[in-house]
N, C-alpha and C positions, 0 to 999 in steps of 0.2 A: 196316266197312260203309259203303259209297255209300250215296247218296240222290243218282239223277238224274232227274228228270221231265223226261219225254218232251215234244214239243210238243205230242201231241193228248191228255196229261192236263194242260197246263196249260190247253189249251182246254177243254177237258170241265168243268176244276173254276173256271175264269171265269164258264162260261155259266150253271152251277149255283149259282154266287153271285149273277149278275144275278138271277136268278127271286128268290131270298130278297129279294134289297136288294128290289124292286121290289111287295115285301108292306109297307103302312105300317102294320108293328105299334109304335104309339103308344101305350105302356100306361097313360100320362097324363090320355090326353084319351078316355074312355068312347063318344066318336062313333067310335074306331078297333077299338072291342072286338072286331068281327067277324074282322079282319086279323089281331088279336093272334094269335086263335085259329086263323086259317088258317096263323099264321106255325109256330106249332106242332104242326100236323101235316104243313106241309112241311119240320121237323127230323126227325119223328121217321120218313117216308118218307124221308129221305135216311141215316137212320141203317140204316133195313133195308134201303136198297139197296146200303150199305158194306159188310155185313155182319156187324153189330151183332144178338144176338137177346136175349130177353124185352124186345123196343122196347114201350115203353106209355106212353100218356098220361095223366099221374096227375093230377086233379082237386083243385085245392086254393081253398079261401074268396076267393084273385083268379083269376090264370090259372093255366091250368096248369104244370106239369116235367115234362118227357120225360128218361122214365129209360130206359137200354138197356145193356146190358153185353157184354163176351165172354170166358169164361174159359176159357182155356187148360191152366190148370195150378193144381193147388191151392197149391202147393208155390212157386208162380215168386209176385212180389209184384203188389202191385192199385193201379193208379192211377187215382185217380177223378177223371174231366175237369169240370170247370163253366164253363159261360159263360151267356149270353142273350140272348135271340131278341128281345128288345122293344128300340125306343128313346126318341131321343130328340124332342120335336117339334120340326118343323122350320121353327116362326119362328124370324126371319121369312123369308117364303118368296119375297118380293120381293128378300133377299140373294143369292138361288141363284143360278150361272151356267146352270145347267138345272134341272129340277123333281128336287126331293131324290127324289123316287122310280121317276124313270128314269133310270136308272144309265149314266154314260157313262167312256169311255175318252180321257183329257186329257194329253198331256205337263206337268210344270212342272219347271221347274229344280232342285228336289230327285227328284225322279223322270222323268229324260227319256227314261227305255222305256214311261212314261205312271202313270196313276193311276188309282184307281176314284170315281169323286164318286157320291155316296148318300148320302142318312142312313141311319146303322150299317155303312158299305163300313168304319171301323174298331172300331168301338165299336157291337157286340160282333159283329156278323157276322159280318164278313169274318175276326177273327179266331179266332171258334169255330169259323167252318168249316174253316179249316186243318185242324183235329183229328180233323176225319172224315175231310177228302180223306187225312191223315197216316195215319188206321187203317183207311183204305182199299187204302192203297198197301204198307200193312205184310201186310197177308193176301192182299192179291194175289201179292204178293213172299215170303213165309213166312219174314217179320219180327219178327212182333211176339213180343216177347220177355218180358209179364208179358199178367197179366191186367188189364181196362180196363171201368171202368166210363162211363156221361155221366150226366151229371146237366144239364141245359140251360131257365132258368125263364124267367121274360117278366117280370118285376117288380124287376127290378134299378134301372131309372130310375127308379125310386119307391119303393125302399126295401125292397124286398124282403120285403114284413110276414107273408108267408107261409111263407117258408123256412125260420124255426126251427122251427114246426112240425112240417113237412115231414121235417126231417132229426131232428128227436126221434121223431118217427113209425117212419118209414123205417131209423134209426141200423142197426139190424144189417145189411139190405140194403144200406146206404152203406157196409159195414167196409171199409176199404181202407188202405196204406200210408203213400201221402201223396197231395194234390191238386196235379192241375195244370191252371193257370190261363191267358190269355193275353186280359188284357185293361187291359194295360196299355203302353206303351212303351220307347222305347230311347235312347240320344244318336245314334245317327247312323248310316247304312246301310255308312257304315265301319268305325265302333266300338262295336263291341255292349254293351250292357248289361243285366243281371237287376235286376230292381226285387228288393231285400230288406225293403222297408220300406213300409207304406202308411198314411197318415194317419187318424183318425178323424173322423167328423161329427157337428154337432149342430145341425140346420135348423130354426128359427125364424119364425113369421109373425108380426108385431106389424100395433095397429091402435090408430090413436088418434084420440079423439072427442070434439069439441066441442060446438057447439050441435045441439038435437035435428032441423034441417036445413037445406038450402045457405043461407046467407044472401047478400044485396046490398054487393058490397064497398064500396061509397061509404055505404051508409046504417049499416054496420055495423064497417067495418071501422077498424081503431086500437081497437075498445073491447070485442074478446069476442077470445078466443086462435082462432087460424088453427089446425086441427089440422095442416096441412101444414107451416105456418112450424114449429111444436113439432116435430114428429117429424123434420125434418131438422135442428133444433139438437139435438136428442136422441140422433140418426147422430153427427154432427161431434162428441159427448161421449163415444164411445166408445174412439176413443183421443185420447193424449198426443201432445205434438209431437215425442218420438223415433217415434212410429207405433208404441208398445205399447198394448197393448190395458185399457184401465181399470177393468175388470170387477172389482172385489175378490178376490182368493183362484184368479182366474183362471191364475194362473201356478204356484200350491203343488205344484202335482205334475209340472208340465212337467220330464222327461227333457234335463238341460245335457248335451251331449255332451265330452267331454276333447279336450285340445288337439291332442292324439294324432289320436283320429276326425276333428277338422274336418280336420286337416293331408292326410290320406286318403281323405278326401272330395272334398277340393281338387285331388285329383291327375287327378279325369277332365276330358276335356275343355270348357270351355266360354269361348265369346267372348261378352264382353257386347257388344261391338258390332254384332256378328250378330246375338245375341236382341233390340237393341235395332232395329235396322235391320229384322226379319222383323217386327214388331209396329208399326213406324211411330214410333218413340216418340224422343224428343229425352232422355229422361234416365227411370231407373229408381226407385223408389218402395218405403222396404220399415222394416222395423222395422232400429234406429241398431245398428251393431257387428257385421251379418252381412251376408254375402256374398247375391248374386241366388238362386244353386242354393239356397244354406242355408234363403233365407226362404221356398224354394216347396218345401222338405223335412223339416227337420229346427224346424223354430218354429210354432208354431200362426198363427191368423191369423183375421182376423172382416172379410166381406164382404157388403155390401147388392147382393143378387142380383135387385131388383126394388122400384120403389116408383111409387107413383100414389097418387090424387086429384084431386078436382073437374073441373074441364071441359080435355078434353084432344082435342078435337073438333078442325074446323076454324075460324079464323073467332075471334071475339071472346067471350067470357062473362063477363062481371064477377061472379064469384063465393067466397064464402066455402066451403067444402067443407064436409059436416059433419063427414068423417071422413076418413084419409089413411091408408095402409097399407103394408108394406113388408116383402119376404122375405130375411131375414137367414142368411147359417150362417158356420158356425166350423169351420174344419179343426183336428185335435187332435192332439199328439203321445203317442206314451207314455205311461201312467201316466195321462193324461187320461182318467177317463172320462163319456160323453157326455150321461146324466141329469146326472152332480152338473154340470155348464158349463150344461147347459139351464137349470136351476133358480135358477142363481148370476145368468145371462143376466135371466131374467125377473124377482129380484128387484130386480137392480139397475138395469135396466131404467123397471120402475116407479115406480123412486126418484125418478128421475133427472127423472121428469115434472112440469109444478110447475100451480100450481093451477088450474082453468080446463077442465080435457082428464080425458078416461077412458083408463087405459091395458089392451087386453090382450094380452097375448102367449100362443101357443099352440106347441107344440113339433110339428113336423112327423114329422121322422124322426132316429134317428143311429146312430151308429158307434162299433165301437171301435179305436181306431190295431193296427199290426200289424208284428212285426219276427219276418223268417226267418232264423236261422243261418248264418253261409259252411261251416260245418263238416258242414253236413247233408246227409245222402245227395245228396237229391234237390237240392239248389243244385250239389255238386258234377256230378253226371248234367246239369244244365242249362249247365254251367260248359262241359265237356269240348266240351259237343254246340254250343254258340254257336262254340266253337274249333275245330273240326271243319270247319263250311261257311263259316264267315266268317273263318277263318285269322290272327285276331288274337282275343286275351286280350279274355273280355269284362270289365267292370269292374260290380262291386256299388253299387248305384246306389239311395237311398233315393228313394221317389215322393212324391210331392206330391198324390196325389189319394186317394179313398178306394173301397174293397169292402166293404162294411160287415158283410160275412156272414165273411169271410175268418176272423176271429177266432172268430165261431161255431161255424165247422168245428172248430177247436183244444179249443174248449171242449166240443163233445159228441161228437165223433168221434175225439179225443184225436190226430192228427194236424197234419203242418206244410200248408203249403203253399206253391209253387214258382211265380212269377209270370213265365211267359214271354212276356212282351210283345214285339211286332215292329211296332207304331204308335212314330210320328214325334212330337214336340211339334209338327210344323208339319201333321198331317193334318185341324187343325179339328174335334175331336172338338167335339160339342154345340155349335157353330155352322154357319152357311152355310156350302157347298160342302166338308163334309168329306168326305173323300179317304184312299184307303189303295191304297199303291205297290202297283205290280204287281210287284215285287223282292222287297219284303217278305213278300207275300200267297205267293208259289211259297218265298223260301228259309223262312219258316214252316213250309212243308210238308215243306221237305228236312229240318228241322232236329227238329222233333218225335220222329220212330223214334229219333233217335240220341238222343235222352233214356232214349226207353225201353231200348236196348240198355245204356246206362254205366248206368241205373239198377239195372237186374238183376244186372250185374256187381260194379254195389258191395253189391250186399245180397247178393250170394254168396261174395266175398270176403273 
């Protein structure tokens, strides 16, 4: 089986992404609530005009999930699609080349038949939608070769607090074979890659507090603790100068991989001078005895993803802050999981504080790490179908970032799941001007049905 789109569906399914991108559903920020909500029932109108039926908008304790199915065959297998409709916010907004929510058409040098700039043109829009315009084009075509569920929620960017619910709720109506995903990336619009692997989370706020308010730094300061000055000697104590993470007991279950795996690991493609070169950066930064790929895959790793205090205005304040704060998280490996690091965090955390300051830490959200089989149906079906349109072997490729539901699925749905990502590390996901090729965004669409046809073949087989 082909997969060729026409020019006037690749037009058709552009314009139809602009209108989505062009919704600021910001699940984050409670001023966007309205959008959220507009954003999801312009999913689940697009899913009824694909041809998807029982489409409905299911109410859940944040935003909604638009469920919609089509079942063909009792007897053929059921893949349950998930993505979502919310993102991310788009400070700062003075970084944008154009305003993150009017979606434009850009050449850049990794993509020079152009690119989509939006927040969520990759993360998660541009590539959820693939999966309609793909089971659009499957039933137009008299394609589609299993039965297909969507499941599509708006809470992803914030931790998704509703979805186990949801799918503990829902479990029988979600029964299905295996999930397929695409909200993750690839190495390069050359050489394809399947994420098998995705890290867990465990997000962190601390807040440390000194005296009961701002004080006069000349009348005060040298004789009462700065909570600012603390709490960034208290950053800089979390790790050692090989750059491992100093957390007590924080490594006892970290998955070592065999000399074997890194060696095969090492085989896909990457230039560090290029990743050094696209990021601006004179030299690379990572914990001692691992490679760049290794440390943003296979190793855990602890980031201050935010911090303030006292007077950050324009202009002068000579001030003592009372209190100073800062959002921390930890990507996890294997075997990690994401309560016992929060708790391990926050006690050692407070340890670490010395006398003078309050310290609290509050656990945000997290995750847990996730590894999919090469030997499984459905990686092979994603395998076959990346070598199909893209004409070279994709390569199994562990991720660096986290889904933190992913594993949830496994645990109540007793299913794998199949991460077909077609985002670039260079599309800016969660920063200014991110972007998602218009290469990727159509061969996503070519590529999807032929999932579904090797996937049926191998479950018949």
């Amino acid at each position: 089986m082909q997969v060729h789109l026409t020019e006037e569906e690749k037009k058709n399914a552009r314009e139809e992404l602009f209108e989505l991108l062009k919704i600021p559903s910001v699940s984050a920020d409670p001023d966007y609530s309205e959008a959220v909500h507009e954003a999801a029932k312009w999913v689940a109108n697009s899913l009824d005009k694909a041809g998807a039926e029982q489409v409905e908008i299911i109410p859940t304790a944040g935003y909604p999930i638009v469920y919609a199915e089509k079942m063909i065959d009792p007897n053929a297998p059921t893949v349950l699609v998930y993505g979502h409709y919310d993102v991310q916010p788009p400070d700062p907004t003075e970084l944008w080349d154009n305003p993150p929510f009017e979606p434009v058409i850009q050449p850049t040098k990794i993509h020079p038949e152009g690119a989509i700039f939006a927040r969520g043109a990759c993360d998660d829009k541009g590539q959820m939608f693939m999966h309609i315009k793909a089971f659009e084009w499957m039933l137009r075509n008299h394609a589609l070769h299993c039965n297909v569920k969507f499941m599509i929620e708006g809470e992803e960017e914030v931790g998704s607090d509703n979805l186990e619910d949801f799918v503990k709720n829902y479990r029988e109506r979600l029964d299905c074979d295996v999930i397929l995903i695409s909200d993750t990336g690839m190495i390069s619009n050359q050489q394809p890659s399947i994420t098998t692997g995705l890290r867990g989370l465990s997000y962190m706020e601390v807040t440390v507090t000194g005296p009961n308010r701002d004080l006069h730094s000349g009348l005060y300061g040298g004789a009462v603790a700065n909570p600012i000055n603390v709490l960034a000697k208290m950053i800089a104590q979390l790790h050692d100068d090989q750059n491992r993470i100093t957390i007590p007991g924080f490594y006892d279950k970290v998955e070592e991989l065999s000399k074997k795996e890194r060696e095969e690991m090492g085989k896909a493609p990457f230039d560090l001078e290029d990743y050094k070169s696209a990021l601006d950066l004179s030299d690379v930064q990572g914990e001692e005895g691992y490679t760049t790929a290794e440390r943003q895959s296979i190793r855990p790793t602890l980031d201050v993803n935010g911090i303030w205090g006292g007077y950050t205005g324009e202009g002068a304040k000579t001030v003592i802050a009372s209190k100073a704060h800062a959002k921390i998280s930890m990507r996890l490996v294997p075997h990690q999981n994401w309560e016992e690091i929060s708790a391990l965090f926050a006690q050692h955390f407070k340890a670490i504080a010395p006398k003078g300051v309050r310290v609290e830490v509050n656990a945000h959200h997290g995750g847990t790490p996730y590894v999919t089989p090469i030997d499984h149906t459905g990686y092979q079906a994603a395998h076959k179908a990346y070598h199909d349109t893209f004409g070279v072997e994709p390569f199994p490729q562990r991720g660096g970032g986290s889904i933190p539901i992913v594993a949830l699925f496994e645990e109540v749905l007793n299913v794998k799941s199949v991460l077909m990502g077609f985002g670039l590390d260079s599309d800016a996901i969660h920063s200014p001007n991110e972007h998602f090729g218009l290469f990727n965004f159509y061969k996503g669409i070519s590529t999807i049905p032929l999932f579904y046809k090797y996937y049926a073949d191998l479950n018949r087989s």
